[in-house]
N, C-alpha and C positions, 0 to 999 in steps of 0.2 A: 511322590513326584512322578508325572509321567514317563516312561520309556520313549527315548525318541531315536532309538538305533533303528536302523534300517529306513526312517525316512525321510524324505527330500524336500529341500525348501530352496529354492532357485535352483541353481546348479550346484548346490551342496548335498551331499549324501552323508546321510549320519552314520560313522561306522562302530563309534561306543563311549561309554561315558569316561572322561579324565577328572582327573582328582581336581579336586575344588581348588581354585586360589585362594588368595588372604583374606576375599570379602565371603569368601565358603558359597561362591553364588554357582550354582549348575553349569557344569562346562563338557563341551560333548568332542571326540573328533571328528572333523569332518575332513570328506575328500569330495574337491572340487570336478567337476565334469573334463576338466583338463590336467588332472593328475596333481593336482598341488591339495600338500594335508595340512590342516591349521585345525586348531584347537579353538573352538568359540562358545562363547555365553548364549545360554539356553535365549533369552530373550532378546537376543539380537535376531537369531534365528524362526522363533515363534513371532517375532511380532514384525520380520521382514527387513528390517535394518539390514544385512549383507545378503546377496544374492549371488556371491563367486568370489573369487580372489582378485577378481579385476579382470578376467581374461575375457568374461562380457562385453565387455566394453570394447573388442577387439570387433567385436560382429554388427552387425545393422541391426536396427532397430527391428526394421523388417524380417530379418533372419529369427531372431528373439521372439516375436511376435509371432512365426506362423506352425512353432515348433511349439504352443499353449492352446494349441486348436486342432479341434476333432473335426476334419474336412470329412461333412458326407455328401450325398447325393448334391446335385445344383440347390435343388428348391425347397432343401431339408432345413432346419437349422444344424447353425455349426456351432456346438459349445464351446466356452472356453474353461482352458483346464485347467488355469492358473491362480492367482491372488485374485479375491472379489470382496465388493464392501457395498451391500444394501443390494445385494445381485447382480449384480454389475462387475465385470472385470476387469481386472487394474494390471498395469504393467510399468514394472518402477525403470527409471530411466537416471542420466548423470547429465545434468546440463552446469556449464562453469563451474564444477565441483561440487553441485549441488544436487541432491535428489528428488527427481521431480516423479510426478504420479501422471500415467498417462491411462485415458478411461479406454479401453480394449477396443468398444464399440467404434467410437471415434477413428482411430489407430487404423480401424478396418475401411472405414469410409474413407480414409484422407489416401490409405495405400491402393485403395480401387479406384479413385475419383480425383482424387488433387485437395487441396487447401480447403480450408471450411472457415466460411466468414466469421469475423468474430461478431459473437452473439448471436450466433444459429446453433441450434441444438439437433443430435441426431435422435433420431426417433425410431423406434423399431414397428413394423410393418405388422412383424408376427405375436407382439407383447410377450417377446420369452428377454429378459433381462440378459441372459449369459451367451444369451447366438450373437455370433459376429458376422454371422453368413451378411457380405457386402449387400446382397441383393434381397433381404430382409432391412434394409439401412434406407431412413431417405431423409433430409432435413427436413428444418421448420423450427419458427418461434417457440419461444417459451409456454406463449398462449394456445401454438398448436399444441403441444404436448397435453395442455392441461384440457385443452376440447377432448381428444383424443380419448385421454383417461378418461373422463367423464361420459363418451360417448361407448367407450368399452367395458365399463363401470369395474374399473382400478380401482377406486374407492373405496373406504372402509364401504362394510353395509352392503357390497356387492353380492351380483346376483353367481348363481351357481351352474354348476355341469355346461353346456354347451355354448353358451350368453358371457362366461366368465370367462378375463383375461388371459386365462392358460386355455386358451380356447385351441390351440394346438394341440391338447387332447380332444381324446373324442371319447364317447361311453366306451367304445369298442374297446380301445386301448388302456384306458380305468380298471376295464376288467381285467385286462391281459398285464396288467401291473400288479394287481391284487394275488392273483393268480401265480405269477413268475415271485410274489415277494413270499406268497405260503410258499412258492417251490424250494427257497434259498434264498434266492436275487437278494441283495443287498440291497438297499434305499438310495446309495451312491450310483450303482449300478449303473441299475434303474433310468435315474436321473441323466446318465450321462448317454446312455440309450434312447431316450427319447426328446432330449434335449432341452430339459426343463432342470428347475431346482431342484435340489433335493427336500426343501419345504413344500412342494407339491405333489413331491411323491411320497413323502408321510404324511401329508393330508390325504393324500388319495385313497392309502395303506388304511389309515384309520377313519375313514370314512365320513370328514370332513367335508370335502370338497364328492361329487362325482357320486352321492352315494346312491346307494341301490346293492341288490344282490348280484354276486358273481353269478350267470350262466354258465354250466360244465357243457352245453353242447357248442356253445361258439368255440 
């Protein structure tokens, strides 16, 4: 079974494994961001179910949300650093006692802009799934999204290197990926450096996507 001391999953910091209860099921300590220690199940943890002792809940939503994001330059993408599902960033919330899933992208557009009608989808600008940069955000129907994809060729079957929807690389950068991943760079890294998945920086890595020879004189 995995080691899961020393890392973090909300505001829980794993500080070491405690002895099994009755069901013998994996139980880790954790110390919350605000000094409270609780003993929890590995898969409440791994799969998201608690995210603090409750003291969350004390802060805005806003506050929550802008502490999961890599703010860079204006016209950069901004990653996000937190829970994702299908690339996309998720950020869990309590509404009437309930937990609700709030998509990151969205979250960004509704705290730069106001309310988002229902049944408009937000759409990203740059085709990077995990930037929440506001100004990478713009709405549109369901049926723009699926133009969109189609016209950026999202699709299986799509086209590659410059044409293709992580068109936020460039060859330049491909190289200087490949490059920085023989120097050490991690895939994670990487990924959070240039503000892309980390599925497109092991495609890039293993020369899926982007290929071609590295240049040593750029």
């Amino acid at each position: 079974m995995s080691d899961l001391a020393g890392q973090k999953f909300g505001r829980w910091l794993v500080l070491e494994r405690a002895p099994p209860g009755r069901a013998k099921a994996s139980r880790w300590l954790c110390r919350c961001d605000c000094g409270t220690e609780k003993v929890l199940h590995r898969h409440n943890l791994v799969g998201g179910r608690t995210l603090s002792c409750g003291c969350a809940n004390d802060r805005s939503l806003e506050e929550r949300f802008w502490e999961k994001v890599e703010r860079r330059g204006p016209d950069e993408c901004w990653p996000w650093l937190g829970s994702t599902a299908g690339g996309y960033g998720r950020l869990f919330s309590m509404e009437g006692g309930l937990r609700k899933v709030e998509t990151a992208s969205r979250l960004s557009y509704e705290i730069a802009r106001g309310p988002i009608p229902k049944g408009v989808e937000v759409l990203h600008e740059c085709d990077n799934p995990p930037c929440v940069n506001p100004k990478h955000l713009h709405l549109g129907m369901h049926t723009d999204n699926m133009r969109e994809a189609s016209e950026r060729a999202r699709f299986k079957n799509h086209v590659r290197g410059s044409r293709h929807h992580n068109a936020v690389m460039t060859v330049a950068k491909a190289r200087a990926v490949r490059r920085k991943h023989t120097s050490g760079e991690t895939i994670r890294g990487l990924a959070r450096h240039y503000g892309v998945s980390r599925t497109t920086i092991k495609r890039i890595v293993e020369g899926i996507t982007w290929s071609g020879r590295v240049q040593t004189h750029e």
